[in-house]
C-alpha positions in Angstrom: 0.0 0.0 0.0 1.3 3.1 -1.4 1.6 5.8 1.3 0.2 9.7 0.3 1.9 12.8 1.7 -1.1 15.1 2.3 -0.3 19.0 1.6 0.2 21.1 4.8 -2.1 23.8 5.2 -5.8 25.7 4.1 -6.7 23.6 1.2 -9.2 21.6 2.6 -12.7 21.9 4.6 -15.6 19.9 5.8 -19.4 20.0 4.6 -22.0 18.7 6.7 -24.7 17.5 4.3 -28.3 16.0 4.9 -29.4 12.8 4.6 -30.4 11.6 2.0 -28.3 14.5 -0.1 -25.1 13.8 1.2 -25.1 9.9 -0.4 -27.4 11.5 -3.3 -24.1 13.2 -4.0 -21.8 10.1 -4.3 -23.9 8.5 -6.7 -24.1 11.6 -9.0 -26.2 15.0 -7.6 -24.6 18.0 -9.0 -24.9 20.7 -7.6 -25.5 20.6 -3.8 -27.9 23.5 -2.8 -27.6 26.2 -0.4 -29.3 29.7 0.9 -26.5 31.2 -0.1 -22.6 32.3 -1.8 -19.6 30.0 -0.5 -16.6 31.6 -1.5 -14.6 29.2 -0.8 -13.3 26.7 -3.5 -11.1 23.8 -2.7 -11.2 20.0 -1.6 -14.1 19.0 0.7 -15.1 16.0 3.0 -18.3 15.0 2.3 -19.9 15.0 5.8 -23.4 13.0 6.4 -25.3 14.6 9.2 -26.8 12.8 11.9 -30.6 14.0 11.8 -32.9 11.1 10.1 -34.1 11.8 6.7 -37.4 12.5 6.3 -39.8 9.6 5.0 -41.0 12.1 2.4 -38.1 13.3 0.7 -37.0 9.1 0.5 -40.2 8.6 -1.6 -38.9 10.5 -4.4 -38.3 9.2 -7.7 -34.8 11.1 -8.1 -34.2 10.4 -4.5 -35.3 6.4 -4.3 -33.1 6.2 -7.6 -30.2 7.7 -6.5 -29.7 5.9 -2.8 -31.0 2.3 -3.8 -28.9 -0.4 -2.3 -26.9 2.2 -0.7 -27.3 2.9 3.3 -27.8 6.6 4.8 -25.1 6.9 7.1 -25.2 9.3 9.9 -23.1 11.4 11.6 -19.8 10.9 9.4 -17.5 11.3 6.6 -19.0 9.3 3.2 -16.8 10.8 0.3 -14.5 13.9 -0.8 -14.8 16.3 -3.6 -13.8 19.0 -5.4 -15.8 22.2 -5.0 -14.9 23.9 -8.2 -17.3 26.6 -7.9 -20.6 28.5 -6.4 -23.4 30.6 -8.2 -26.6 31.6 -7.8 -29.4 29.7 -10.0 -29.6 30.7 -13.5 -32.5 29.2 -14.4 -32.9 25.9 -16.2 -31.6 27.1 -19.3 -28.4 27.9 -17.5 -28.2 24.7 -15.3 -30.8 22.0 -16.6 -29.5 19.5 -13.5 -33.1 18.4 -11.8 -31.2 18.5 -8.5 -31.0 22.6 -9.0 -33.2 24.2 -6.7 -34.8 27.5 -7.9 -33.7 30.3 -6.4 -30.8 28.7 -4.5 -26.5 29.1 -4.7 -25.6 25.8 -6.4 -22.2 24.2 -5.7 -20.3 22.9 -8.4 -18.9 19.5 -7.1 -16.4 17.1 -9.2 -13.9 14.2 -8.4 -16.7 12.7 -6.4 -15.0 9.6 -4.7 -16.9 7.9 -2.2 -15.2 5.8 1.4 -15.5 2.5 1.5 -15.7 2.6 5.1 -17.7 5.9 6.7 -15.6 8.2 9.2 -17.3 8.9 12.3 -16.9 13.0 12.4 -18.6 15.4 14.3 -19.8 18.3 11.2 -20.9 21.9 11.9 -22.1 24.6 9.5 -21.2 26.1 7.4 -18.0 24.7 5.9 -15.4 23.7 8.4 -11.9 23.3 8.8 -11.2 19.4 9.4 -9.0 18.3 12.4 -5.5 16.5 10.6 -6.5 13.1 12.6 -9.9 13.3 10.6 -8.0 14.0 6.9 -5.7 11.4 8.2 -8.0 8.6 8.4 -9.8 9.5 5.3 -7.2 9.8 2.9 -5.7 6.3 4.2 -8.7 5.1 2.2 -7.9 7.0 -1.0 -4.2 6.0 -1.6 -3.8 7.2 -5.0 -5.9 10.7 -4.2 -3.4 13.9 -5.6 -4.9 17.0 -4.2 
């Protein structure tokens, strides 16, 4: 097993994410919704919170498809990404994605790579700065990640 030397520094932050959006994300939703402009572009942790999802929101087509066969985990680290950018909705001739909510800042995520094995984390909002220990122990499961 090939050992990764992780940059030192601010290039990296946590995003505490909903269930079911958070595992929506590692199986393809583009672009994460929020009330407003992150500034801030860089490499994230993808961070499931720990509130239940709603019963509701599970019974949606775009939802059911997206999480089937996957569990919701809660409460910690499921994936990485790279937010390449934030801007408010354009409209669905701009951003035809049917994840975009109307009226909302949609982040731009790519290099989606989901853990094998979830993190236990403790999130916050908005984005966060991730203790080294945390990056530590997620990285160790993406070997061949570059930042």
């Amino acid at each position: 097993m090939s050992v990764i030397t992780l940059p030192e520094g601010d290039w990296i932050r946590g995003i505490t994410i909903r269930q079911p959006w958070a595992t929506c994300i590692l199986a393809g939703k583009n672009p994460e919704n929020r009330p407003v402009h992150w500034p801030w572009e860089g490499w994230v942790l993808i961070h499931a919170g720990k509130t239940k999802p709603e019963p509701v929101v599970l019974r949606d087509p775009l939802v059911a498809t997206a999480i089937r066969g996957r569990e919701l985990h809660l409460g910690a680290v499921i994936g990485v990404a790279r937010l390449t950018g934030c801007h408010p909705d354009q409209g669905p001739e701009k951003c035809a994605s049917p994840w975009a909510e109307r009226g909302a800042h949609h982040l731009v995520l790519d290099d989606v790579q989901e853990l094998a094995l979830p993190v236990p984390a403790t999130g916050a909002l908005p984005a966060w700065k991730p203790k080294p220990d945390l990056v530590a122990q997620v990285f160790q499961q993406l070997p061949d990640f570059r930042p």
